[in-house]
C-alpha positions in Angstrom: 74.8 -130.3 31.1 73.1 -129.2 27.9 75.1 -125.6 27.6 78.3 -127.4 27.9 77.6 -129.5 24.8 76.8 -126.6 23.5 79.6 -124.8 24.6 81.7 -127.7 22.9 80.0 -127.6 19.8 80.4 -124.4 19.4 84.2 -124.3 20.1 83.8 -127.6 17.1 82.4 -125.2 14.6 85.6 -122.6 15.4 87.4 -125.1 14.9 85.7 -126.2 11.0 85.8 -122.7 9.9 89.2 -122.2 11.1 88.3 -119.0 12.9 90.4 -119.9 15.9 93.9 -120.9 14.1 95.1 -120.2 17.2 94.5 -123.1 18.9 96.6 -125.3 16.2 99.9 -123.0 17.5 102.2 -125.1 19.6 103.1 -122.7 21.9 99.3 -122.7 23.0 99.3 -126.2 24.2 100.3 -125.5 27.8 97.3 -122.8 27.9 95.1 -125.4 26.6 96.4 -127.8 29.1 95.7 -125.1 31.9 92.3 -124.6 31.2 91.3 -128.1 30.5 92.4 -128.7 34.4 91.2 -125.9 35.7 87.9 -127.1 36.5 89.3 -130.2 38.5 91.5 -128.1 39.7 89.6 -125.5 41.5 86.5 -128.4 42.6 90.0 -130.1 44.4 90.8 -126.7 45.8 87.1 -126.2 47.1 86.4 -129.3 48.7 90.1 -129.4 50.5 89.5 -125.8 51.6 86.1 -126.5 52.7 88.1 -130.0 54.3 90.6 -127.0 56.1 87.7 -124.3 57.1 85.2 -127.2 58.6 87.0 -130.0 59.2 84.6 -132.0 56.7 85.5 -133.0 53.4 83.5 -130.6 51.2 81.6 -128.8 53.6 81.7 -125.1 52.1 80.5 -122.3 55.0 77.3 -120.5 54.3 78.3 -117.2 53.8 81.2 -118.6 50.8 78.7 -121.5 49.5 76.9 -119.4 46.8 80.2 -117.6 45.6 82.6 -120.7 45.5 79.9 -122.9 44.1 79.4 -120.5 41.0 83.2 -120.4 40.5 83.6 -124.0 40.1 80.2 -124.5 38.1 82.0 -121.3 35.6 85.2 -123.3 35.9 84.0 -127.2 35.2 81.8 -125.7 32.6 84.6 -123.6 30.3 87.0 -127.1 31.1 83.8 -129.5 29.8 83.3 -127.1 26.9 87.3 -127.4 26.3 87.5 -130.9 26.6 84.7 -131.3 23.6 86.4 -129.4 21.4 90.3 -131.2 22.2 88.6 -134.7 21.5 87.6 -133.2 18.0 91.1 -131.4 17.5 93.3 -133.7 18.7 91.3 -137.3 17.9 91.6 -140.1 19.8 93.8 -140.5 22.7 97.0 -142.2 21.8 97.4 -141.4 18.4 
């Protein structure tokens, strides 16, 4: 949980030096969108597969546990990170 705050922070102090200016482009905001679900996304896609293969909500066979756990650890982590740094860009939600 630690690296994604860190992650975040990081992607906070890209964002003070203004050495990502391309995140402040509007035609940007739907990639942003994308990879801010992506992590939900993929976690849905994983448990409903597993749901498909098994017949149990979430149950992952052995021989694709390690691979599809590491994909949506990757995936939740980049999308926490993400998150972090949209609370800091674009403030509170509503305004």
């Amino acid at each position: 949980m630690i690296l994604y705050a860190v992650m975040g922070a990081g992607g906070v102090l890209l964002l003070l030096t203004d050495a990502a200016p391309w995140i402040y482009l509007r035609r940007h905001r739907m990639l942003l969108h994308l990879l801010l679900s992506s992590g939900m996304a993929l976690f849905l896609a994983v448990a409903l597969g597993g749901m498909l293969m098994t017949g149990v909500f979430f149950a992952i066979p052995l021989h694709l546990a390690p691979m599809l756990i590491m994909a949506v650890e990757v995936a939740t982590g980049l999308s926490i990170a993400l998150m972090l740094m949209a609370f800091y860009l674009l403030g509170e939600p509503g305004q």
